[in-house]
C-alpha positions in Angstrom: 29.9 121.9 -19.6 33.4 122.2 -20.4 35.1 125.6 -20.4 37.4 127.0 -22.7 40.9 127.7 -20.7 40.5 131.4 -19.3 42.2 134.1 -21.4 43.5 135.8 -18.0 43.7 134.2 -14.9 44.4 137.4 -12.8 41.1 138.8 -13.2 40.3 142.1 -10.5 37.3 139.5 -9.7 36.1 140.4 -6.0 33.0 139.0 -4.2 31.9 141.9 -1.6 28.5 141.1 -2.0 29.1 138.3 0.3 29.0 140.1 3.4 25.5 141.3 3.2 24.4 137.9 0.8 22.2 136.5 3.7 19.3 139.6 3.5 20.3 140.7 0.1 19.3 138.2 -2.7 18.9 134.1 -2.8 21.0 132.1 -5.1 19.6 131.6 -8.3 20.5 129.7 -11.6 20.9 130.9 -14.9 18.1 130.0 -17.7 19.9 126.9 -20.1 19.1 128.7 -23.0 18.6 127.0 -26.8 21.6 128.9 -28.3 24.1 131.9 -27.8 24.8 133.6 -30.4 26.9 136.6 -29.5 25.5 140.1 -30.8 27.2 142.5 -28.9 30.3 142.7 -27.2 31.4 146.3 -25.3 35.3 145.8 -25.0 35.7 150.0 -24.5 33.7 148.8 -21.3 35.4 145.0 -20.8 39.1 146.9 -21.1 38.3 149.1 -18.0 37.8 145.5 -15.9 40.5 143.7 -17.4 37.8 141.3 -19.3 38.8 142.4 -23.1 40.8 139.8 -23.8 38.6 137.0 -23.5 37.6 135.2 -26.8 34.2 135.3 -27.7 34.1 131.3 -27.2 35.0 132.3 -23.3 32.7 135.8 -23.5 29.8 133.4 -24.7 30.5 130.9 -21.8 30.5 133.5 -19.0 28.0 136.3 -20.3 25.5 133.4 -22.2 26.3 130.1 -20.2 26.8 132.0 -16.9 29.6 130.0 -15.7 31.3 132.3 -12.6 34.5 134.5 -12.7 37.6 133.1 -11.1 37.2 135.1 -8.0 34.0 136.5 -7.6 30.0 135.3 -6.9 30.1 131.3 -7.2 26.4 131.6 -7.9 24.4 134.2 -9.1 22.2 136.5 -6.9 18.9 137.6 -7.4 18.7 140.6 -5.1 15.4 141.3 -3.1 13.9 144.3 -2.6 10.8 146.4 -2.2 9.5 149.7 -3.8 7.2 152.3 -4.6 5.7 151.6 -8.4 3.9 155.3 -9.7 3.8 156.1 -5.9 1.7 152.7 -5.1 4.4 150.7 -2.5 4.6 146.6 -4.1 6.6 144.3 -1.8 6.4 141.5 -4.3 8.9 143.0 -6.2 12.6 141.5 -6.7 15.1 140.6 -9.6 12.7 138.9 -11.6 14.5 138.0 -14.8 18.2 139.2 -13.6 20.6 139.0 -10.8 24.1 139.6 -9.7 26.4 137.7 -11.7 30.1 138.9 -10.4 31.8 141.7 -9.2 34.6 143.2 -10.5 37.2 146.4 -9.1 37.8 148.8 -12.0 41.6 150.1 -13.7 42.8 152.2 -11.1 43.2 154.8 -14.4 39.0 154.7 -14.5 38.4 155.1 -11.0 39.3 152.1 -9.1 35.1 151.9 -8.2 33.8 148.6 -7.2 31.7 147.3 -10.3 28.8 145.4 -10.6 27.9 142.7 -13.8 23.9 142.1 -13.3 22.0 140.1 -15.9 18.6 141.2 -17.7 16.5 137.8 -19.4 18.3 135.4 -17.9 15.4 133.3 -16.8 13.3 133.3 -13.8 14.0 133.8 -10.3 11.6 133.4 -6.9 10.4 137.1 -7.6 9.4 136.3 -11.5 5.9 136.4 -10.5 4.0 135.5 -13.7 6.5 136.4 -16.4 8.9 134.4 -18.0 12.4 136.0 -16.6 13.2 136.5 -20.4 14.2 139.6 -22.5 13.3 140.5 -26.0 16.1 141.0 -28.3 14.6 144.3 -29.5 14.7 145.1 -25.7 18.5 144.3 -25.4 19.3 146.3 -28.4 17.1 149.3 -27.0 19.1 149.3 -23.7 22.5 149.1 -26.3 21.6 152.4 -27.6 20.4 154.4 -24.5 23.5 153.3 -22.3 25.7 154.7 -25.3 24.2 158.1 -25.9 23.6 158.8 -22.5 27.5 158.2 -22.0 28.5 160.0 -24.7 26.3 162.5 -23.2 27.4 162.3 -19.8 24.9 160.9 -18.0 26.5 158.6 -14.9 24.9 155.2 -16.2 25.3 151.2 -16.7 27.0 150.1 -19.7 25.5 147.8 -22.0 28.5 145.3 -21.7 27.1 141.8 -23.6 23.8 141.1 -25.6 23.2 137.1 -26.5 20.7 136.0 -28.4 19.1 132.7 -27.1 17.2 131.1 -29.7 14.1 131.4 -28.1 10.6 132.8 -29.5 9.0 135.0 -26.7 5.3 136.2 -26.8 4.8 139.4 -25.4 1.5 141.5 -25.6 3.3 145.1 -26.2 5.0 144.3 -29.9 4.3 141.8 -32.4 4.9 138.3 -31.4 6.6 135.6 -31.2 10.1 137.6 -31.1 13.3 136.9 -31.1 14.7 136.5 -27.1 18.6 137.6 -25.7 20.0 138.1 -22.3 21.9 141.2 -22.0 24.5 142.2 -19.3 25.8 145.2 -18.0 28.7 146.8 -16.0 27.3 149.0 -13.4 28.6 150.5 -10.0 26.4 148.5 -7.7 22.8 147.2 -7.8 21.7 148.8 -4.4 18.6 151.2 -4.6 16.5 153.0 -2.4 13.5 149.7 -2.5 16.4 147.9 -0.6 15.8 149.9 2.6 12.9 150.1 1.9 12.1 146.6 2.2 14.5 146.1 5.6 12.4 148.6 7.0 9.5 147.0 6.0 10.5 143.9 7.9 11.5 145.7 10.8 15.0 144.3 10.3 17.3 147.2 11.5 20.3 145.3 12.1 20.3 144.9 8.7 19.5 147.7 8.1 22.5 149.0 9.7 24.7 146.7 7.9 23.6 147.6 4.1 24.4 151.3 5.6 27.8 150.6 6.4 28.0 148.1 3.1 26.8 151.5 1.2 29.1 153.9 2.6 32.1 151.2 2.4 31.7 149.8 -1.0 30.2 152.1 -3.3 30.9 155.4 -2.0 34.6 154.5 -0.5 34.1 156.4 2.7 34.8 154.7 6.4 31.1 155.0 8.4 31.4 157.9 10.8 29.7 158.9 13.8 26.1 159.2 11.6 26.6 156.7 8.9 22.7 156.9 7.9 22.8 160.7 7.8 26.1 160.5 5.8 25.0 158.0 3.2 22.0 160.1 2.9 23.8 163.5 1.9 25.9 161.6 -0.3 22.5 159.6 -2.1 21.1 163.1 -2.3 23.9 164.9 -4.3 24.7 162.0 -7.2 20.6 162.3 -7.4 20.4 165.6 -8.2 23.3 165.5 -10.4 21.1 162.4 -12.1 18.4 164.4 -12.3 20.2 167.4 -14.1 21.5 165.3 -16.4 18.9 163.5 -17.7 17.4 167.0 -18.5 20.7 168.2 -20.3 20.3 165.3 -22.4 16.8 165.5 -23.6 15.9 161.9 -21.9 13.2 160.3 -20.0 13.4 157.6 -18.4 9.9 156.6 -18.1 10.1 154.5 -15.1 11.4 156.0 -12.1 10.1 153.9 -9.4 11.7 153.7 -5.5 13.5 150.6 -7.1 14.9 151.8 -10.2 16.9 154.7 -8.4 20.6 153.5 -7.5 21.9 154.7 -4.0 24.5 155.5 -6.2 23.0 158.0 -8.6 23.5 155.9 -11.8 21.3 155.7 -14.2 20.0 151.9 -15.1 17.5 149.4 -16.5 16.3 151.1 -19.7 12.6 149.8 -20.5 10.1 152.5 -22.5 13.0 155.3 -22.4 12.9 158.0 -24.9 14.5 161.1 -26.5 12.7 164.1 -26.2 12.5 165.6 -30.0 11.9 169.2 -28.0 11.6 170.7 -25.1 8.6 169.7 -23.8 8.2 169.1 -20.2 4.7 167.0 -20.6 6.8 164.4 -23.2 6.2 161.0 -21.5 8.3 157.4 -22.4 5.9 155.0 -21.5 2.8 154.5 -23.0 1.3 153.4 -19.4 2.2 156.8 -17.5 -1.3 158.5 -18.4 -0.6 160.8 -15.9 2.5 162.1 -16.9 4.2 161.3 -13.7 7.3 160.3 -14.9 7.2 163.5 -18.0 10.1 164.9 -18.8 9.8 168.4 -17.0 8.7 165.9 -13.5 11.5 164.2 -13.6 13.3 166.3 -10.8 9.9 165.8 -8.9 9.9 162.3 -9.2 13.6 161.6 -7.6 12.9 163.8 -5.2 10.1 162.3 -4.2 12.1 158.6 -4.5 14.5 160.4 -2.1 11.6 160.7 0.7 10.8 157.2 0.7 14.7 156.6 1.1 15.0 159.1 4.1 11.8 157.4 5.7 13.6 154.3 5.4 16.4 155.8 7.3 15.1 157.9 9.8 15.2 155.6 12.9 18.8 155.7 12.6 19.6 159.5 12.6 17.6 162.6 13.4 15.1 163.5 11.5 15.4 167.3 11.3 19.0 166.6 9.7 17.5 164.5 7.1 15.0 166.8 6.7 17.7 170.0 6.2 19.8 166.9 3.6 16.1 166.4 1.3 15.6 170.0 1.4 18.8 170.6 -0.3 17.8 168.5 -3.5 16.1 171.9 -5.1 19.3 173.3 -4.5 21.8 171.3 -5.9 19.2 170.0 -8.8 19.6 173.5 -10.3 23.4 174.1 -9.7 24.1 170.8 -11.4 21.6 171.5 -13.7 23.5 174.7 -14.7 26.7 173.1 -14.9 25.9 170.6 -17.0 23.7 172.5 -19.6 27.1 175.0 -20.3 29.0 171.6 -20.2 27.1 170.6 -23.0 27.2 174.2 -24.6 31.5 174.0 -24.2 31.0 177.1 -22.3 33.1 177.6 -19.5 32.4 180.4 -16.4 32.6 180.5 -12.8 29.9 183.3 -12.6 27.1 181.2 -11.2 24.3 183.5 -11.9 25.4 184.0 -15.6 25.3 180.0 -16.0 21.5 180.3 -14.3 20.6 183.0 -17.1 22.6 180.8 -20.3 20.4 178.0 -18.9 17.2 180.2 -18.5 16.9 181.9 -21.6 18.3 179.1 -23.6 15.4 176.5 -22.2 12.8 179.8 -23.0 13.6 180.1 -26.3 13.3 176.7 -27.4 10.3 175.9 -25.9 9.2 179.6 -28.0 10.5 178.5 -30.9 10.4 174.5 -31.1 14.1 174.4 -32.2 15.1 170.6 -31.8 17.4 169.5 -28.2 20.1 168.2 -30.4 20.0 170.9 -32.8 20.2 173.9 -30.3 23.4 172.2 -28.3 25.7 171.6 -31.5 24.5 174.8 -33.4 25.3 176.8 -29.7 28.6 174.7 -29.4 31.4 176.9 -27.8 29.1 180.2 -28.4 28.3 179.5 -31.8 24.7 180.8 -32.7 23.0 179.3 -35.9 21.6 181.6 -38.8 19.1 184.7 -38.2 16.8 183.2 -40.0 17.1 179.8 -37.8 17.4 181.8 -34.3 15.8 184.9 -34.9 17.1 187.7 -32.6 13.4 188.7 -31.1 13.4 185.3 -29.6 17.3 184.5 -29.2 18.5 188.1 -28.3 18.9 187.8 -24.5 20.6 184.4 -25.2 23.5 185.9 -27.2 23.5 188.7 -25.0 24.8 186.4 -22.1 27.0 183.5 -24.5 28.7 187.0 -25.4 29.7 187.1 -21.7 31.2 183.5 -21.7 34.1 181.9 -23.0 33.9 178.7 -25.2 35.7 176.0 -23.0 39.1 175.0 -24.2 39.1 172.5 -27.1 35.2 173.0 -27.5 35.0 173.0 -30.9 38.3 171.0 -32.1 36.6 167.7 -32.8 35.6 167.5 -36.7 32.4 166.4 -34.9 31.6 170.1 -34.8 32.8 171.0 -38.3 29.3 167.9 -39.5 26.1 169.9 -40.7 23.5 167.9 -38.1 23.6 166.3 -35.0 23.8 162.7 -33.7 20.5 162.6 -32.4 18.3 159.4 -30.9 15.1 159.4 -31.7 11.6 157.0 -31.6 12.1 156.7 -35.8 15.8 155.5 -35.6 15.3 153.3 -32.9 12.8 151.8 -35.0 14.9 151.5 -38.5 17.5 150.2 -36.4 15.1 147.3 -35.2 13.7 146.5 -38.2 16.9 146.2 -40.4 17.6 143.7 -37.4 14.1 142.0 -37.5 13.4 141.7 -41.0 17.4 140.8 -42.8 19.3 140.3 -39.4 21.3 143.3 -40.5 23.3 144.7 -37.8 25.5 146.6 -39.1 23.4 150.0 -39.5 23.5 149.2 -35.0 27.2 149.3 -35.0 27.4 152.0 -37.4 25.0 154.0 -35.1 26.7 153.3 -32.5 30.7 154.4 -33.5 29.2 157.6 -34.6 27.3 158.2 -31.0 30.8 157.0 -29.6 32.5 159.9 -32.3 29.9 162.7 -30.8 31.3 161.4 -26.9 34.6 162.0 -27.6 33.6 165.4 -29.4 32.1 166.3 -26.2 35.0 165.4 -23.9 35.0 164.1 -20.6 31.9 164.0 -18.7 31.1 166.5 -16.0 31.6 164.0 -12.5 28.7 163.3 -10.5 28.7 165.6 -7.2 30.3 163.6 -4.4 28.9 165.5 -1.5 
């Protein structure tokens, strides 16, 4: 195939991956797909790599066609790995219909982080098993809208940076079929997780072990290995964790499949599959349709990275003492709830350094609206900057000892400047939306009702300002 001439030859294109590439992933090739037809294009994201100014004849070529950066992976990766699936360990597990496709280093004015581009559909790989290494469109456009409102909500996540469609009719067994297929990538800060020590350890391969440590501590965290690399990485995994965890909460999200290899060592949020909104605050709400036990709920969700961050400190243990990394998972609890706290006035544009009057915000505020049933979405922008709603809305028997301690607080600067704040309802993400979305999509190949969605949850970001920063120790 013959390229289009590249739009910027001085691309921050790097290719750390290769130092570890012999235990971490096997070459793979791209699926030749039928057509490209370019859907989605993230240039907010693309500008922060240098990658905006590409053409979409050259986007189509590298995010469809797959052909490598100047600079970076000269084949695609399909990383390998192991993991605990609903607390049953699978080692036949693996990239099966993605891989590494380049890395990048980020604007110096974003953060200057190494950054990852991974693929989902893009055909299979060794560890496809029986599926067909493909990705529904309604499946790429899904993972469009969870990335953005999670950002916007400031959840530490992957970007949805491309979405293709490929031409192709896919049968699948969960949603009415054929339907439309598309390979999506996106921009996240590495593609390590905890079911890559896990599966070192399970081969006994500790030199490697030792290497993906240092890789860890070097690469994504930006930190020299010291005299305990394991036990350093480890503190560090913990905290962005249990900011993760606090986060999704704050936002009213669930996952739905939080699995040993779907937790980053990095604490960012990634691959979005049954994810939903919770409408309320309902700690048994549940994403997918296949957790009948509710392990995965949204009031477990603490629970269940905690107990992701077990298997990792297993993994890790024959390098470091166990009682430290004992003392380092104890301290999840902990920090869960301080960043917990944090966030929730965050998202309240409340600002105190009285940690026990955030504790009692948070408290009463999560009380009173699983009392009352008021909507997640509703309460935050009707509470923004100490705001309260109507009596007849937030009735003082149940609200009372919220107002009480808002009255003790002062509204963070700027909180309510945005005309976001001056609308009469919240941008909110819900089951029914996603739906309408799809099916404008589906049934007239309407997209614009998508874009429009997704410029107003960009509007509701910037109305919420910056994000609060993951906790780096």
């Amino acid at each position: 195939m013959t390229l289009p001439p590249q739009a910027d030859t001085s691309l921050p294109s790097i290719n750390a991956i290769s130092e570890i590439a012999d235990f971490i992933g096997v070459p793979v090739k791209a699926a030749d797909f039928p057509q490209t037809i370019l859907r989605f294009r993230n240039d907010r994201a693309a500008a922060t790599v240098g990658l905006d100014g590409l053409s979409d004849a050259e986007w189509i070529a590298h995010f469809g066609r797959f052909a490598p950066l100047e600079g970076s992976l000269p084949e695609p990766l399909a990383l390998r790995y192991h993991g605990h699936q609903f607390r049953n360990y699978n080692p036949d597990i693996g990239d099966g219909r993605g891989f590494l496709f380049a890395q990048l280093m980020e604007a110096a004015r974003n953060g200057g982080r190494q950054l990852d581009l991974g693929t989902k559909g893009s055909g299979q790989t060794p560890y496809s098993r029986f599926g067909d290494g493909r990705l529904t469109l309604k499946g790429g456009m899904r993972e469009i809208l969870a990335t953005e409102m999670l950002e916007a909500l400031g959840v530490t996540t992957s970007r949805t940076f491309s979405l293709i469609e490929t031409g192709e009719a896919l049968e699948r067994h969960d949603e009415p079929s054929p339907t439309r297929g598309a390979v999506l990538v996106r921009l996240s800060h590495g593609h390590i997780r905890i079911g890559s020590f896990q599966r070192l350890v399970t081969l006994e391969d500790g030199a490697n072990l030792r290497r993906l440590v240092d890789y860890s501590l070097r690469r994504l965290y930006g930190e020299e290995p010291g005299e305990d690399p394991a036990l350093q990485l480890y503190r560090l995994v913990v905290a962005r964790c249990a900011d993760l965890a606090g986060s999704y909460m704050i936002a009213g999200f669930v996952h739905g499949v939080l699995n040993s290899d779907n937790i980053a060592i990095t604490g960012e949020s990634f691959d979005y599959g049954p994810w939903r909104f919770a409408p309320r605050w309902d700690n048994g709400f549940t994403a997918a349709y296949f957790d009948h036990q509710g392990l995965y709920s949204f009031g477990r969700q603490a629970e269940a990275i905690q107990w992701d961050l077990a298997q990792l400190a297993i993994s890790l243990s024959g390098m470091t003492g166990e009682q430290a990394l004992v003392e380092a998972f104890h301290s999840y609890p902990d920090q869960f709830r301080a960043r917990f706290d944090h966030r929730f006035l965050w998202r309240l544009g409340l600002g105190t350094d009285d940690a026990l009057l955030a504790r009692e915000i948070s408290g009463a505020s999560v009380n009173a609206m699983i009392e009352s049933g008021i909507p997640i979405d509703r309460f935050f922008f009707d509470w923004r900057g100490g705001r309260a709603g109507s009596a007849d809305v937030y009735p003082a028997a149940s609200w009372g000892a919220l107002s009480g301690h808002v009255a003790r607080c002062d509204p963070a600067p700027g909180a309510l400047d945005h005309p976001y704040w001056s609308g009469s309802d919240p941008c909110s993400m819900l089951i029914e939306e996603v739906e309408a979305l799809w099916s404008s999509i589906d049934t007239a190949d309407d997209w614009q009702p998508l874009m429009t969605k997704v410029q107003a949850i960009r509007a509701m970001g910037e109305a919420h300002g910056t994000p609060v920063q993951a906790m780096q120790s």
